[in-house]
C-alpha positions as CSV (number, residue, x, y, z in Angstrom):
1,X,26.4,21.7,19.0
2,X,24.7,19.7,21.3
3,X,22.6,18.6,18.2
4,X,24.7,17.3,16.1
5,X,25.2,13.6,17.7
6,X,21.5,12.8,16.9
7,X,21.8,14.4,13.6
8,X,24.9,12.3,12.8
9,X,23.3,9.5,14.2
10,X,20.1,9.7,12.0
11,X,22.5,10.8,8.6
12,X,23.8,7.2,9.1
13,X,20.8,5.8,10.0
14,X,19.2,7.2,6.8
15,X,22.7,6.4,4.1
16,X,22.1,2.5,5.5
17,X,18.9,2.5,4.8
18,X,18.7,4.0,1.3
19,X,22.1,3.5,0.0
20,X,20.8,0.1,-1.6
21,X,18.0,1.5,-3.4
22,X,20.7,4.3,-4.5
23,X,23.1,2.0,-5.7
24,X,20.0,-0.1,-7.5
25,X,18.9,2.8,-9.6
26,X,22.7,3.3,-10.6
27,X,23.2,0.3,-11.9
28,X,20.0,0.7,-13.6
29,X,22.2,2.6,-15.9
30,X,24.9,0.1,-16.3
31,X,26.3,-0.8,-19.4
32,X,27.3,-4.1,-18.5
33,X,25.4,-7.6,-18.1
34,X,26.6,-8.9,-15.1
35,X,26.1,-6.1,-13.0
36,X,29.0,-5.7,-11.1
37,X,31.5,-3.8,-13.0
38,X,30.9,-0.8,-14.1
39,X,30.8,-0.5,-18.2
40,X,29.1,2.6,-18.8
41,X,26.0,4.7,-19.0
42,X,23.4,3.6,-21.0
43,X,19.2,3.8,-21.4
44,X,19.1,0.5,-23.0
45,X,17.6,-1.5,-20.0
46,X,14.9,0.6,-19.5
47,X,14.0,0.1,-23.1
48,X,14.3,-3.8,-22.5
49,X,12.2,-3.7,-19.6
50,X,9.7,-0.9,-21.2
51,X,9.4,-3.2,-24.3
52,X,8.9,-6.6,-22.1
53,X,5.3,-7.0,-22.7
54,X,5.0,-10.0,-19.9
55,X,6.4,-7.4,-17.1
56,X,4.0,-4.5,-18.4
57,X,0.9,-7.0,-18.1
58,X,2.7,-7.9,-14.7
59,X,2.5,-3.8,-14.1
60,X,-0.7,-3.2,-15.2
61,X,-1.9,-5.7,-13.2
62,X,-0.3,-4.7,-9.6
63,X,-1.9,-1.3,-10.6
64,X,-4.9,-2.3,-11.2
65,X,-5.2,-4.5,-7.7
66,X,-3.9,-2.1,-5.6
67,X,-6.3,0.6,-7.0
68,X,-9.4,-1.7,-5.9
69,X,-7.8,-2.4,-3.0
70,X,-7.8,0.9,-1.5
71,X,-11.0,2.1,-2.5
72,X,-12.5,-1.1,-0.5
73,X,-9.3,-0.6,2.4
74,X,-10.2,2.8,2.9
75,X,-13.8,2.6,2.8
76,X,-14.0,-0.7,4.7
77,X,-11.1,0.7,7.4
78,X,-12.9,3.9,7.9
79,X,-16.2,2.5,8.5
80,X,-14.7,-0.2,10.8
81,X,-13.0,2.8,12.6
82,X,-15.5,5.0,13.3
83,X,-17.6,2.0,14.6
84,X,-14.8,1.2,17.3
85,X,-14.5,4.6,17.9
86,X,-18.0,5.3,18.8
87,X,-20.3,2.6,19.9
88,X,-19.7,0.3,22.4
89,X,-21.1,-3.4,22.2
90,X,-20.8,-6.7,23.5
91,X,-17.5,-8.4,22.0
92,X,-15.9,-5.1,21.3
93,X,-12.9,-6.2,23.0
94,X,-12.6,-9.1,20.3
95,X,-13.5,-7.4,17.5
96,X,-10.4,-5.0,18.1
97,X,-8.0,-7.7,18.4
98,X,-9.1,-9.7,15.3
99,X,-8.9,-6.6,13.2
100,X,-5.4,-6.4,14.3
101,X,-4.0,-10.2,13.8
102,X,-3.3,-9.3,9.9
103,X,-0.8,-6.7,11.4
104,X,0.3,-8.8,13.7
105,X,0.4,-12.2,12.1
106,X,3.4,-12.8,9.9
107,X,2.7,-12.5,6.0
108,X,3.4,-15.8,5.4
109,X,1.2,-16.8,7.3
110,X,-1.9,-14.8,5.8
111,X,-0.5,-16.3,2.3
112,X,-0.9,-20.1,3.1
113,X,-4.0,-19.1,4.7
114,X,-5.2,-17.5,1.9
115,X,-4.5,-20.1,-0.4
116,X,-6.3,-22.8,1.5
117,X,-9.5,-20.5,1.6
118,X,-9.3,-19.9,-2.3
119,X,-8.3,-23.6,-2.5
120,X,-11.5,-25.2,-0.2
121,X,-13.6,-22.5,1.1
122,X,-14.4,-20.1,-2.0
123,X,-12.8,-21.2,-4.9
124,X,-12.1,-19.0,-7.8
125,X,-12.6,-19.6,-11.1
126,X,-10.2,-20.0,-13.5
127,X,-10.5,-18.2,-16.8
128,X,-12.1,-15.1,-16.2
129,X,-11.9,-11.8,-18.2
130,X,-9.7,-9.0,-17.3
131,X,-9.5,-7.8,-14.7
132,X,-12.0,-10.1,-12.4
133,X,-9.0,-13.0,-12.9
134,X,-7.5,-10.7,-10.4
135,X,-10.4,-11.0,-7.9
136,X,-8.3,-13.5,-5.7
137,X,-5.3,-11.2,-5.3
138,X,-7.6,-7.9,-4.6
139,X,-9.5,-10.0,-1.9
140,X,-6.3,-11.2,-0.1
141,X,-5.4,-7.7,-0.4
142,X,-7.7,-5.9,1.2
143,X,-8.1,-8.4,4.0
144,X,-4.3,-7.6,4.5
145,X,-4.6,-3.9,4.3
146,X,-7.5,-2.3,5.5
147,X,-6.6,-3.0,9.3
148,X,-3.6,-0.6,8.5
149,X,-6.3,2.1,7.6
150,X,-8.6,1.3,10.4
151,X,-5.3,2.1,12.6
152,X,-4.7,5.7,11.5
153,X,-8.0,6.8,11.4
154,X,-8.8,5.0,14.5
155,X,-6.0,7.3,15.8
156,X,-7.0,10.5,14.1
157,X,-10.9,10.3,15.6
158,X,-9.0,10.4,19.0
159,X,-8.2,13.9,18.8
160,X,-12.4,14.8,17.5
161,X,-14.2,17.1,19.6
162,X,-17.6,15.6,19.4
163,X,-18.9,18.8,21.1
164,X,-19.1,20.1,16.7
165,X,-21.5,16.9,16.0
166,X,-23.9,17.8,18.9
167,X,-23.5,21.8,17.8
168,X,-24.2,20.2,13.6
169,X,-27.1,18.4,15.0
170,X,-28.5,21.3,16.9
171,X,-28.4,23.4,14.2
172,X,-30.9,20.6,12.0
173,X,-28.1,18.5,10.4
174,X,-29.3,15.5,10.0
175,X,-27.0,12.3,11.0
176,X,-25.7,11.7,7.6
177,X,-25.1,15.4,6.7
178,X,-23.2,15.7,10.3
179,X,-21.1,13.0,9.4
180,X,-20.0,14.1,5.6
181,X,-19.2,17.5,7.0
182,X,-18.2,17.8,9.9
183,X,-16.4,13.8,10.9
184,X,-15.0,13.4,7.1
185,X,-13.4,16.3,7.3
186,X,-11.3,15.7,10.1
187,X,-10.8,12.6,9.4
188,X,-9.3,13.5,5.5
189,X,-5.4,14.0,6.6
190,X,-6.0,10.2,8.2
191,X,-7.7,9.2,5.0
192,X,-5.1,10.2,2.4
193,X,-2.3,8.9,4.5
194,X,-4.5,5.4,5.0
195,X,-4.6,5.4,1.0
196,X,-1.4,5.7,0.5
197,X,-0.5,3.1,2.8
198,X,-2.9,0.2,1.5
199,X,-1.8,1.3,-1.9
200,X,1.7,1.0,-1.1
201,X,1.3,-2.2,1.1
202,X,-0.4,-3.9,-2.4
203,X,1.5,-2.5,-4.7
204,X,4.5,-4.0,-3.4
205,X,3.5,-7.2,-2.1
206,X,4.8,-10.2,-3.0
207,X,4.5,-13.0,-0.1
208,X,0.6,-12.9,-0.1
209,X,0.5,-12.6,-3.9
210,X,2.4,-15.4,-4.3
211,X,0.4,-18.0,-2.4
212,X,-3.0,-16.4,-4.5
213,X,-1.8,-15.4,-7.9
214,X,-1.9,-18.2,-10.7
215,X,-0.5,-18.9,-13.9
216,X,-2.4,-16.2,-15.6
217,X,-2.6,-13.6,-12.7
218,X,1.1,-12.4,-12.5
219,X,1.6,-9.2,-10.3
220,X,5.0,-6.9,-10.6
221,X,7.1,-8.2,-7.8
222,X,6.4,-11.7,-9.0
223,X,7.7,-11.1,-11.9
224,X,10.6,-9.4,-10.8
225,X,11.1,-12.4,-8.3
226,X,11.0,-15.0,-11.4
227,X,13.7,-12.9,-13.1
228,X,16.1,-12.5,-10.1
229,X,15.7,-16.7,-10.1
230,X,18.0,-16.3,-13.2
231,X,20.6,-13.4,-12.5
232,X,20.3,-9.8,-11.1
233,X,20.6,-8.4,-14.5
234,X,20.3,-4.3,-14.8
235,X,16.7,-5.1,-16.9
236,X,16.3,-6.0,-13.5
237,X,17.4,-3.1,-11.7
238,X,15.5,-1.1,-14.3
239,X,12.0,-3.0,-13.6
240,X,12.9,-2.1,-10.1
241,X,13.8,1.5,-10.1
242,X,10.3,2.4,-12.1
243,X,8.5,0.5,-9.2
244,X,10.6,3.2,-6.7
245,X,9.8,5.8,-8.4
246,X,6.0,5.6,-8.8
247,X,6.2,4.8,-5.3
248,X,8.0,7.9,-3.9
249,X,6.1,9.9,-6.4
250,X,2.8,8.9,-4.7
251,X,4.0,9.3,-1.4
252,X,5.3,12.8,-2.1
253,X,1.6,13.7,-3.7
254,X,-0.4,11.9,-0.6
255,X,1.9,14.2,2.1
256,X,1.1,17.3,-0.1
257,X,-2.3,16.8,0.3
258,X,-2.0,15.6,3.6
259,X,-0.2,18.6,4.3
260,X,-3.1,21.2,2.3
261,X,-6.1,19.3,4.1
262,X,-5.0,21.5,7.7
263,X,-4.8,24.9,5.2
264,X,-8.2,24.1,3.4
265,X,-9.9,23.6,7.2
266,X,-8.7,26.8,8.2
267,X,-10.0,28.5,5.2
C-alpha cells in the first residue's frame, strides 16, 4: 500500500505525457476535415498521405539521412569515447566540454550556425544527384548527434574491468584483436542504445533541418511543418502517426537487443 502513491503519481505522469500522441493517432481515423468533431472511422487519410508522393520523397529522405547519420554517429561517438576514456593528454579537459556544447547548446542555435557554415565556410552545391543533395543535412546531423553516443558509451566503459584487456593481451592478442573482442563486446548494449538514439534524434528533427535543408532537400517533419501552416487536417495526423509508429517500432527492436546482448555474453 505504501506503493501506490508513486505508482499513481507516475500513471499520471505517463496519461499527460502520451495522451496527445493517443488522441493524434485517433483522429488519424477521423472522418471529418476539420478535425475536431468526430465524423466517423475511416482509412481514407492514410491513403491520402500514402499516395502523396511530395511527403514520401520527404520520408524517404529523413530515412535515408538518419541511416548515414548513425553509422558515422556511432562510429565517430565510439571512437571519440573510448579516446576520453583511456588516454590522457594535454587539452583533455577542453575536448570534453566541446563535445558536449551540441547537448548543451540550444538547437536553434546549432541551426543558424549551421547555415552560416554551409552559407560561407563550405558551401554545398546545389544540384546534386540523389542522395548526396542530402550531404548538408547528414553533416549537421551527425555533428548534432554523435556527442549523444559518445555519452552512453562514455558511460558504459566506466563499468570495464581492464584487468580482461591485460589477461587478452597476455594470452598473444594483439591490440586490435583485444579491442574487437573483448572492449566491443561490452560496449554492444551502449552501442545499440547509442544507435537508436542518433537515429531517433535525426529522424525527428526539424529545427536544424530547417536552417540546412533547401528547396529540393525536404525532410519529413518539414513537410509536416508546411502542411500544419495550412490546417491540422487528419492527412496530417496520418503523416504523423506512421512517423510514431516506426519510431516505437525501432525503439522496441533496439531494447530487445539491448536486452539479448547480456544473455549472448553469458553464453
Amino acid at each position: 500500500m505504501r506503493r501506490w502513491p508513486l505508482q499513481l503519481i507516475v500513471g499520471l505522469t505517463l496519461l499527460f505525457l502520451y495522451l496527445p500522441l493517443i488522441t493524434l493517432m485517433a483522429f488519424s481515423f477521423n472522418d471529418s476535415r476539420r478535425n475536431i468533431v468526430w465524423q466517423g472511422f475511416t482509412f481514407k487519410y492514410y491513403e491520402k498521405a500514402l499516395g502523396n508522393e511530395s511527403l514520401i520523397e520527404a520520408f524517404v529522405n529523413s530515412l535515408t539521412i538518419a541511416f548515414f547519420c548513425t553509422i558515422a554517429s556511432v562510429i565517430l561517438g565510439a571512437l571519440a569515447a573510448v579516446m576520453l576514456w583511456r588516454f590522457r593528454f594535454p587539452g583533455k579537459t577542453a575536448v570534453e566540454g566541446t563535445l558536449a556544447l551540441p547537448i548543451v547548446v540550444p538547437e536553434i542555435c546549432l541551426g543558424v550556425a549551421m547555415l552560416v557554415f554551409f552559407a560561407r565556410v563550405l558551401p554545398w552545391p546545389m544540384g546534386l544527384p540523389w542522395p548526396f543533395n542530402l550531404g548538408a543535412i547528414t553533416i549537421a546531423h551527425i555533428s548534432f548527434a554523435f556527442p549523444f553516443v559518445a555519452t552512453v558509451v562514455r558511460a558504459r566503459l566506466a563499468s570495464f574491468n581492464r584487468e580482461l584487456e591485460e589477461a587478452a593481451k597476455d594470452l598473444g592478442a594483439s591490440e586490435w584483436r583485444t579491442f574487437w573482442d573483448v572492449l566491443v563486446p561490452h560496449m554492444q548494449p551502449a552501442l545499440v542504445a547509442g544507435a537508436l538514439l542518433a537515429f531517433t534524434l535525426s529522424l525527428d528533427d526539424f529545427v536544424i533541418t530547417f536552417f540546412t535543408s533547401g528547396p529540393d532537400t525536404i525532410t519529413f517533419p518539414v513537410k509536416v511543418y508546411s502542411m500544419l501552416r495550412f490546417s491540422v487536417t487528419p492527412e496530417v495526423n496520418a503523416a504523423s502517426t506512421i512517423l510514431i509508429v516506426l519510431t516505437v517500432v525501432l525503439t522496441a527492436v533496439g531494447l530487445h537487443l539491448q536486452n539479448q546482448a547480456p544473455k549472448e555474453g553469458k553464453a
